[in-house]
VEXDREN-2710 file (C-alpha; in Angstrom, 1 decimal):
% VEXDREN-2710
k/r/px/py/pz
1/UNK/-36.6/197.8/134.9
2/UNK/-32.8/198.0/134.0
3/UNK/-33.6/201.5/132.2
4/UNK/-34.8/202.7/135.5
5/UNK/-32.0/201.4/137.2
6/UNK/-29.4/203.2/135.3
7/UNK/-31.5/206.5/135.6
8/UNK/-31.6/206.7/139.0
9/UNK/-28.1/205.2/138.9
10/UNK/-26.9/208.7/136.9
11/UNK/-29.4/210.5/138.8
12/UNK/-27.7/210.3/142.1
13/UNK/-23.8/210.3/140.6
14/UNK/-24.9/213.7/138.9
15/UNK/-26.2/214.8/142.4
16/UNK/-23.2/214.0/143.9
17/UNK/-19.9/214.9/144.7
18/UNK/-18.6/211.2/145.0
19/UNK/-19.3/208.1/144.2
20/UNK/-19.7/207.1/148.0
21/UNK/-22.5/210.2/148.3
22/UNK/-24.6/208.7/145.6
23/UNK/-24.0/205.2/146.9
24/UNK/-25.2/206.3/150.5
25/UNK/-27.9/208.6/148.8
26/UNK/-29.1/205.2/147.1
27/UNK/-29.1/203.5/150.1
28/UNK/-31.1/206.0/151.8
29/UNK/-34.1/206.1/149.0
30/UNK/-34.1/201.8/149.2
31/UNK/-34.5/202.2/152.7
32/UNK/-37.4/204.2/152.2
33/UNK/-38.9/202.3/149.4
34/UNK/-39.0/199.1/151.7
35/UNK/-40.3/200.9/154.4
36/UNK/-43.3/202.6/152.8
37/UNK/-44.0/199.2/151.2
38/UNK/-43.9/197.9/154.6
39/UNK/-46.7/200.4/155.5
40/UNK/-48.7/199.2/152.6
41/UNK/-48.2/195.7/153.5
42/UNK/-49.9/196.3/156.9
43/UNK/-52.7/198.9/155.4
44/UNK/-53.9/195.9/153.5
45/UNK/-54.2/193.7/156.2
46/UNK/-56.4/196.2/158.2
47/UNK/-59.0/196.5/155.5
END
């Protein structure tokens, strides 16, 4: 898991212009991860 971590960590400084863009950039994608797993969370208890 830490390998991911630093790739995506060097993925969004190289995608950057500052170290506060790929910070917010970050935050942005978690805040999307949590939300689709929220989505899953309440597709399973439908089915």
């Amino acid at each position: 898991m830490e390998d991911k971590i630093i790739e995506l960590a060097d993925y969004f400084i190289s995608e950057s212009t500052t170290y506060r863009e790929a910070k917010i950039a970050c935050e942005k994608l978690f805040r999307q991860v949590s939300h689709e797993i929220e989505l899953r969370a309440m597709e399973s208890k439908t089915v």
